[in-house]
N, CA and C atoms as a LAMMPS dump frame, in Angstrom:
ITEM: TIMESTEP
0
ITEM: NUMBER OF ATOMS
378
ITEM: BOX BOUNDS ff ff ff
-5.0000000000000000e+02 5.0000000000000000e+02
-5.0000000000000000e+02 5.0000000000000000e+02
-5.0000000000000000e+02 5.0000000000000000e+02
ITEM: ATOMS id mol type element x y z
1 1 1 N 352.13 -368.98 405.883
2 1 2 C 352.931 -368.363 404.848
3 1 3 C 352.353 -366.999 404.44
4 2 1 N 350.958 -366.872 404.33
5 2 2 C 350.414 -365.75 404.07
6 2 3 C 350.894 -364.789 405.184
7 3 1 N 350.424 -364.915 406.094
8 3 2 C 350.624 -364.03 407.854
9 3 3 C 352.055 -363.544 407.44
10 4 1 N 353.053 -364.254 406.699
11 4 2 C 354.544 -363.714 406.729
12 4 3 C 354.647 -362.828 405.948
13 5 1 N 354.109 -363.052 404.769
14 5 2 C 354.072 -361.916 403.699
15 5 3 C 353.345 -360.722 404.157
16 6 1 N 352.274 -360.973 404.626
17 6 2 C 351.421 -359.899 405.314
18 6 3 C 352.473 -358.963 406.164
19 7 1 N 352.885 -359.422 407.084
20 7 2 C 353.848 -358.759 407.884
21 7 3 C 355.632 -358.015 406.877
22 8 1 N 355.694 -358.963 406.279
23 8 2 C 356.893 -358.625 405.616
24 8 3 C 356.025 -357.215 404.561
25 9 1 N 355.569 -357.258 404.253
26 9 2 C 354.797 -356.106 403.111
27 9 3 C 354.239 -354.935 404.011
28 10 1 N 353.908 -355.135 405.576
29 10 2 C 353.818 -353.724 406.248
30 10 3 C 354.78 -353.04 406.526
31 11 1 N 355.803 -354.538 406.992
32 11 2 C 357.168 -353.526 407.576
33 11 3 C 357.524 -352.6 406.687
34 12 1 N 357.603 -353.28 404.848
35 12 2 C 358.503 -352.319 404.116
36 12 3 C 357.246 -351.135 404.254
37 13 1 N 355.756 -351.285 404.124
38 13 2 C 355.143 -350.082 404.081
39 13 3 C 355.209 -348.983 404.737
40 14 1 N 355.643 -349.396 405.846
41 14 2 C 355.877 -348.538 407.226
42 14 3 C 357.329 -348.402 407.407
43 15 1 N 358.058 -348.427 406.41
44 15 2 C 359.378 -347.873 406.449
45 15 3 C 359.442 -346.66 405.246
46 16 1 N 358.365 -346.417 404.494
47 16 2 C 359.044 -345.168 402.901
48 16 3 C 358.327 -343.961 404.197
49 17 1 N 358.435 -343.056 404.193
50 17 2 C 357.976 -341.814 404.844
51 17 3 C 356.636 -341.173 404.201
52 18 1 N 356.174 -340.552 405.055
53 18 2 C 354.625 -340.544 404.193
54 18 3 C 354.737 -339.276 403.173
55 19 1 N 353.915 -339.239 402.192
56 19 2 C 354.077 -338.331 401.583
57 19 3 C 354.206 -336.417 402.081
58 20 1 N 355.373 -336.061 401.455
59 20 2 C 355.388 -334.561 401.849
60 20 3 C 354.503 -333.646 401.719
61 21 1 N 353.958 -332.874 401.984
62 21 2 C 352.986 -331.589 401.417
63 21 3 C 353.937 -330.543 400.933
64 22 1 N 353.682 -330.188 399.628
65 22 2 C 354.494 -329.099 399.424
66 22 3 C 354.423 -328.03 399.642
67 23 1 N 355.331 -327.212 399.923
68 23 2 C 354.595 -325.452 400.589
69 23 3 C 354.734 -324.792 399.007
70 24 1 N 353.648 -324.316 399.028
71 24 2 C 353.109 -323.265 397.786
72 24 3 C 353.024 -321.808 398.389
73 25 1 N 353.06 -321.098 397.077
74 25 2 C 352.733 -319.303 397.388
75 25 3 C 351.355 -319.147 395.749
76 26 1 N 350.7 -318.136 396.386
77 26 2 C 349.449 -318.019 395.912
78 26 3 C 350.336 -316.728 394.767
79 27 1 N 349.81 -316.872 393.321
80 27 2 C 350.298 -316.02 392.039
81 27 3 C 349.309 -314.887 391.82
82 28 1 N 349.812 -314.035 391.197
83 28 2 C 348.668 -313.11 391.071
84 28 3 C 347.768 -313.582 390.137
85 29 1 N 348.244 -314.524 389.044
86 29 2 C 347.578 -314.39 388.447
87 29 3 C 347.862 -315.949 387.298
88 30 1 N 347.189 -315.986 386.259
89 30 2 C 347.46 -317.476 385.465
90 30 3 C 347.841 -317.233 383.953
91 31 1 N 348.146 -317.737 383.183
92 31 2 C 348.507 -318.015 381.428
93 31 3 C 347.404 -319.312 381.388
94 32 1 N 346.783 -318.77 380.731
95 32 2 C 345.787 -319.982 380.202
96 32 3 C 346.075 -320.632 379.017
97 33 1 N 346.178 -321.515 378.167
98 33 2 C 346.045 -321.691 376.653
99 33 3 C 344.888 -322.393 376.528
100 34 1 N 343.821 -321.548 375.248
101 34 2 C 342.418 -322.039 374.715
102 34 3 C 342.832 -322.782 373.21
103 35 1 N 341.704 -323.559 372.971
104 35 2 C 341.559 -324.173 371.585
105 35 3 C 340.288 -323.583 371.353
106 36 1 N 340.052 -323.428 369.841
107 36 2 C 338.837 -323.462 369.199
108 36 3 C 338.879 -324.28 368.334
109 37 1 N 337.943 -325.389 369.033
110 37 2 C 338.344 -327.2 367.858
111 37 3 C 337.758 -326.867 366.716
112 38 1 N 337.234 -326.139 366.346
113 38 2 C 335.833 -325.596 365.141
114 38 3 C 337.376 -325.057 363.599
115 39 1 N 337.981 -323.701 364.381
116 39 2 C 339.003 -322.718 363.552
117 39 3 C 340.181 -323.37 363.469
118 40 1 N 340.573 -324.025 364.947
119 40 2 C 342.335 -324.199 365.079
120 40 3 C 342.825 -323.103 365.923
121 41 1 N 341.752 -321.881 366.4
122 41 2 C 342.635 -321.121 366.534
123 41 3 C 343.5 -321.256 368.516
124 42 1 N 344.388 -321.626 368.447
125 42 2 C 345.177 -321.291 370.008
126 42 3 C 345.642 -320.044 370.304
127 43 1 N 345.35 -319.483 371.358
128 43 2 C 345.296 -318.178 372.273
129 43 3 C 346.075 -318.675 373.275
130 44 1 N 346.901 -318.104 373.926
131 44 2 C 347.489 -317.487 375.401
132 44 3 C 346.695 -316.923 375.925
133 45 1 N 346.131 -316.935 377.307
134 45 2 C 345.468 -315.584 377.699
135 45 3 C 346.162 -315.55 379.279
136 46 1 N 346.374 -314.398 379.733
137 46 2 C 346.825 -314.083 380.906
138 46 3 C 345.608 -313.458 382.171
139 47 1 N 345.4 -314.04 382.899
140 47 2 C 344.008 -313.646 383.957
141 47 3 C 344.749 -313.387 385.061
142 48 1 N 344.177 -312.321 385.701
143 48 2 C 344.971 -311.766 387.009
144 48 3 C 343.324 -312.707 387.953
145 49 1 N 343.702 -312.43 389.065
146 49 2 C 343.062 -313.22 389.999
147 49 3 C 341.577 -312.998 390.082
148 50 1 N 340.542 -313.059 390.177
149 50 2 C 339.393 -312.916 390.017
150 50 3 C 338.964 -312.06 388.99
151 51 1 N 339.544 -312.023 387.906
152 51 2 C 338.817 -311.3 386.575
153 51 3 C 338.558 -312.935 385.352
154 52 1 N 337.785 -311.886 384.155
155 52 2 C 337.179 -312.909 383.786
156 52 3 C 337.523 -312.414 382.035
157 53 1 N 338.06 -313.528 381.244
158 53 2 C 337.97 -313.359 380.022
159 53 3 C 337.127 -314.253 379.133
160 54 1 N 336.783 -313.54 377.997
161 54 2 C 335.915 -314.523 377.289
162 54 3 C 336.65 -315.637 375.99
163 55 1 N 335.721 -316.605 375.923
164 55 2 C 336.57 -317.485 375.001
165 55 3 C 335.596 -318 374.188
166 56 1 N 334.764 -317.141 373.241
167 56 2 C 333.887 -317.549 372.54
168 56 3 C 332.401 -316.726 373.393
169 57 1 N 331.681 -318.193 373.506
170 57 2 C 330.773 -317.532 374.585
171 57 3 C 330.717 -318.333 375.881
172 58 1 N 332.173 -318.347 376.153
173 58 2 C 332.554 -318.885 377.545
174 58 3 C 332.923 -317.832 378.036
175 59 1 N 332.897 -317.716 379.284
176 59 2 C 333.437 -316.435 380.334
177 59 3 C 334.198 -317.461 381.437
178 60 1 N 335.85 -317.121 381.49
179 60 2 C 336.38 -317.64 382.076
180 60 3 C 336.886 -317.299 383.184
181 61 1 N 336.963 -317.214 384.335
182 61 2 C 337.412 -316.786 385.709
183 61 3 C 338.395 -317.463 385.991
184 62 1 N 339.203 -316.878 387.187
185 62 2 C 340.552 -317.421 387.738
186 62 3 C 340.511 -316.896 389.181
187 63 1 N 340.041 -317.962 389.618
188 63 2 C 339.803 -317.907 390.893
189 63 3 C 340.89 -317.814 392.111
190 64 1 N 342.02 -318.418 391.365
191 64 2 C 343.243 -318.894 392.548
192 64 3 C 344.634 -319.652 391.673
193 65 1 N 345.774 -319.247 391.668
194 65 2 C 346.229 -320.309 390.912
195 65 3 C 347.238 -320.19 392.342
196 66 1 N 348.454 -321.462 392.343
197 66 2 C 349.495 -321.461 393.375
198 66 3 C 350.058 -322.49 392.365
199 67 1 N 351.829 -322.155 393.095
200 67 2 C 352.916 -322.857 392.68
201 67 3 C 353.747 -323.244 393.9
202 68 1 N 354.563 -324.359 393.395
203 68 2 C 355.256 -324.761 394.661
204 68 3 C 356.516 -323.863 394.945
205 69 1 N 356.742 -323.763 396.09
206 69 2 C 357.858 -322.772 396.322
207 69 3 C 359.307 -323.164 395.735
208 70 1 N 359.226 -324.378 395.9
209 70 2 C 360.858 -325.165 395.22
210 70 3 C 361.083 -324.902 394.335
211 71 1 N 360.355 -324.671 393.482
212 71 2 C 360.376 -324.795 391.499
213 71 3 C 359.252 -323.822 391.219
214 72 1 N 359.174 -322.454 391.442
215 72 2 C 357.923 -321.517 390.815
216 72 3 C 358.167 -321.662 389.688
217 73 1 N 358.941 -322.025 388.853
218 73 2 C 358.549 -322.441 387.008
219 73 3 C 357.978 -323.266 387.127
220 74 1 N 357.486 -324.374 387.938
221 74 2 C 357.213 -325.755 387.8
222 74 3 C 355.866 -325.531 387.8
223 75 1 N 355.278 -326.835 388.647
224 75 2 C 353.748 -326.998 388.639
225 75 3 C 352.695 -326.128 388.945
226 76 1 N 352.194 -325.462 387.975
227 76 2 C 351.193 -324.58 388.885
228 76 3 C 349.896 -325.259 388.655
229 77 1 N 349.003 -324.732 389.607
230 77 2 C 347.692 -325.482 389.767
231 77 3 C 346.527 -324.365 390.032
232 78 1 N 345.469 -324.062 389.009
233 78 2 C 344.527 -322.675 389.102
234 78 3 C 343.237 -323.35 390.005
235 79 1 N 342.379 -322.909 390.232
236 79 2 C 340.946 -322.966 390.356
237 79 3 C 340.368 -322.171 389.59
238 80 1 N 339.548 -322.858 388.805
239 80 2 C 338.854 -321.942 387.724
240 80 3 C 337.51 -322.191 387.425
241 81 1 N 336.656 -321.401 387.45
242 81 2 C 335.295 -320.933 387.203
243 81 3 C 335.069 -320.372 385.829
244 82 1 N 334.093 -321.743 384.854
245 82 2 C 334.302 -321.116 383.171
246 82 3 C 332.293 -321.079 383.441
247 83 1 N 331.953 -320.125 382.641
248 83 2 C 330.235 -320.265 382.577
249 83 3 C 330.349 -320.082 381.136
250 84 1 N 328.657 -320.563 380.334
251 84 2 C 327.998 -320.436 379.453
252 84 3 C 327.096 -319.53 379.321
253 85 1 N 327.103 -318.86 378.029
254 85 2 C 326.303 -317.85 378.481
255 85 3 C 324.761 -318.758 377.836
256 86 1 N 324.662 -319.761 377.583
257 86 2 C 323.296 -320.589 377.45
258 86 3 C 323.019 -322.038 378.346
259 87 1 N 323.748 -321.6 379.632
260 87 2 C 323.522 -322.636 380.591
261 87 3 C 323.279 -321.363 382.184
262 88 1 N 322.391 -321.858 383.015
263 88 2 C 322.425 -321.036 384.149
264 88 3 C 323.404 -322.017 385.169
265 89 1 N 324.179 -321.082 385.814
266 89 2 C 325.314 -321.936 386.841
267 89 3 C 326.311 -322.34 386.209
268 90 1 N 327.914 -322.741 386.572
269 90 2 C 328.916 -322.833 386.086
270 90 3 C 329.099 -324.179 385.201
271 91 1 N 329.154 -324.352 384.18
272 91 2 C 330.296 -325.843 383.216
273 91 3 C 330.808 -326.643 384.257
274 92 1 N 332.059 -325.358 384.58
275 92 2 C 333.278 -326.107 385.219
276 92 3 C 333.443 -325.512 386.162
277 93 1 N 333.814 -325.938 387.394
278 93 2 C 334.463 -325.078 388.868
279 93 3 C 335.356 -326.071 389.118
280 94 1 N 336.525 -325.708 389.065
281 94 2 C 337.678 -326.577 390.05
282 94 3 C 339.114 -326.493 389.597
283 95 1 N 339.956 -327.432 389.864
284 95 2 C 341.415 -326.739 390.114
285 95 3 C 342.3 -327.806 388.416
286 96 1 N 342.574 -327.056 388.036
287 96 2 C 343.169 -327.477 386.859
288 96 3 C 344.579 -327.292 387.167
289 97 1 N 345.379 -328.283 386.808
290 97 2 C 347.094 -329.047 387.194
291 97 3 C 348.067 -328.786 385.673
292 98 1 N 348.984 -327.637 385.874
293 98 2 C 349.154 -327.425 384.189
294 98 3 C 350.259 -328.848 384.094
295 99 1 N 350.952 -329.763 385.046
296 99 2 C 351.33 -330.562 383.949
297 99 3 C 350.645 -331.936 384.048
298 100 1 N 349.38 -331.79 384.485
299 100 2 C 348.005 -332.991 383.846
300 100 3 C 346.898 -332.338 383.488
301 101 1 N 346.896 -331.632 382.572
302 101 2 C 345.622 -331.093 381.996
303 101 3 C 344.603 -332.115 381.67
304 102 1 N 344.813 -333.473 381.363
305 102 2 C 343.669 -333.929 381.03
306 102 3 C 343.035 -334.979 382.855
307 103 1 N 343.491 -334.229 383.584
308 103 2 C 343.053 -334.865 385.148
309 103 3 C 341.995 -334.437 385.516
310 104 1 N 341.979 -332.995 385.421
311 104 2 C 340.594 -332.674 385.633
312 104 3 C 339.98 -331.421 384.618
313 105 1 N 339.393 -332.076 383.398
314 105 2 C 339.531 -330.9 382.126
315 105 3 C 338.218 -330.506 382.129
316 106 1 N 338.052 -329.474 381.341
317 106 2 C 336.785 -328.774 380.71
318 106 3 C 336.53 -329.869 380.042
319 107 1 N 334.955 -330.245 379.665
320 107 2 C 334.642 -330.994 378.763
321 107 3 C 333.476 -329.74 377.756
322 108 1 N 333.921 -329.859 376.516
323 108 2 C 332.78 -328.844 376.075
324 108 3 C 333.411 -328.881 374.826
325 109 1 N 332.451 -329.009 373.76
326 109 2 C 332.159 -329.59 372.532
327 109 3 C 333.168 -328.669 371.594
328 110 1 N 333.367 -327.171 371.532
329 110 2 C 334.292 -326.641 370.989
330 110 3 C 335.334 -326.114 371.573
331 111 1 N 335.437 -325.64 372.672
332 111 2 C 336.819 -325.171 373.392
333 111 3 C 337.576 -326.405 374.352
334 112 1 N 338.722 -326.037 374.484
335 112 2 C 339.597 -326.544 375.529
336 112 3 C 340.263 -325.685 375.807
337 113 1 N 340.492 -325.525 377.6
338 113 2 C 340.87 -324.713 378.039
339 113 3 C 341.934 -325.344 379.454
340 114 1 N 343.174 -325.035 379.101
341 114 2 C 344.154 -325.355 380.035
342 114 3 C 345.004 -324.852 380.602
343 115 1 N 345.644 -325.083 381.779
344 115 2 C 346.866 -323.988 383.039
345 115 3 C 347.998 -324.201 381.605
346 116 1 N 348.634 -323.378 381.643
347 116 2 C 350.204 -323.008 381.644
348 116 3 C 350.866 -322.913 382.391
349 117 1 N 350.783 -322.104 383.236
350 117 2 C 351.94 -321.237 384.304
351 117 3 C 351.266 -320.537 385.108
352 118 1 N 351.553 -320.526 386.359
353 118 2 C 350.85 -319.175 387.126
354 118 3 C 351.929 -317.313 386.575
355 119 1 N 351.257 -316.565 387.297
356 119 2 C 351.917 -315.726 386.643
357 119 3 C 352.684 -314.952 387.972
358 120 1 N 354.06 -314.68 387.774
359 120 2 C 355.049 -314.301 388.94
360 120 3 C 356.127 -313.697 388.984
361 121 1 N 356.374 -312.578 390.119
362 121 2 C 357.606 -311.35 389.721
363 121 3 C 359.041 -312.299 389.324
364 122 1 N 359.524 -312.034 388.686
365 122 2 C 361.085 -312.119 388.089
366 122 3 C 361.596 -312.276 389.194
367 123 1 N 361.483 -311.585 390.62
368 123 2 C 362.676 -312.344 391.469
369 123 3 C 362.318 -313.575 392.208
370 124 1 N 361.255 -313.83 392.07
371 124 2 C 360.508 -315.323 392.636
372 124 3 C 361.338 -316.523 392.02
373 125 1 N 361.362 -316.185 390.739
374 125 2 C 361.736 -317.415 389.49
375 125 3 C 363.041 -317.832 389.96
376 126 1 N 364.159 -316.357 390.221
377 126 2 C 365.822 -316.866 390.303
378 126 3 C 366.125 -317.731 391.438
C-alpha cells in the first residue's frame, strides 16, 4: 500500500513543470526606505549603482539591484553592502527582496534598512 502511494505521489510530482527562471534587466539604480528606531524618522533614499549613502553612521552601498522583465514595477531585488563606521568589514552584504524585506534583513540595533523599487526609465514601466 505504501509502494502505491509512493508511486502515485511521483507521478503527480513529475507532472507540475519545474520551476521557471525569470528573465530580469539590471536598474541603474535602487529607492531604499531607512528607519531610525531611536527618532521615528523614515527617509526614501535613491542610490545609483555603486555609490554610497549614509544613514547615521552606516554607509550604505548598492551594489546591483534587478527586476523582472514581466512586471518592472514589481519585484525588485538589490545587493547591498551597508558598513559601520565602528566595526572593520561589512554588517551586511547580500541581496535584499523588496516584497520580503524581512527574508534577508539588516539586523542592527537602530536602523532598518529596506528595497522599495529599483530605479527605471519611464519607457521600461509602459
Amino acid at each position: 500500500m505504501i509502494r502505491v502511494g509512493v508511486v502515485l505521489f511521483a507521478g503527480l510530482v513529475s507532472g507540475f513543470p519545474a520551476i521557471a527562471e525569470v528573465a530580469t534587466a539590471q536598474a541603474d539604480g535602487v529607492v531604499l526606505r531607512t528607519l531610525d528606531k531611536v527618532s521615528g524618522a523614515v527617509i526614501d533614499r535613491t542610490l545609483l549603482q555603486e555609490t554610497t549613502s549614509q544613514v547615521g553612521n552606516l554607509a550604505v552601498t548598492l551594489n546591483e539591484c534587478r527586476y523582472p522583465l514581466d512586471n518592472p514595477a514589481g519585484d525588485a531585488f538589490a545587493r547591498i553592502t551597508i558598513l559601520s563606521g565602528k566595526k572593520v568589514g561589512p554588517i551586511y552584504q547580500g541581496w535584499m527582496v523588496a516584497s520580503s524585506p524581512a527574508l534577508n534583513p539588516l539586523d542592527h540595533a537602530r536602523y532598518d534598512v529596506w528595497v522599495l523599487r529599483c530605479t527605471i526609465p519611464e519607457a521600461e514601466t509602459e
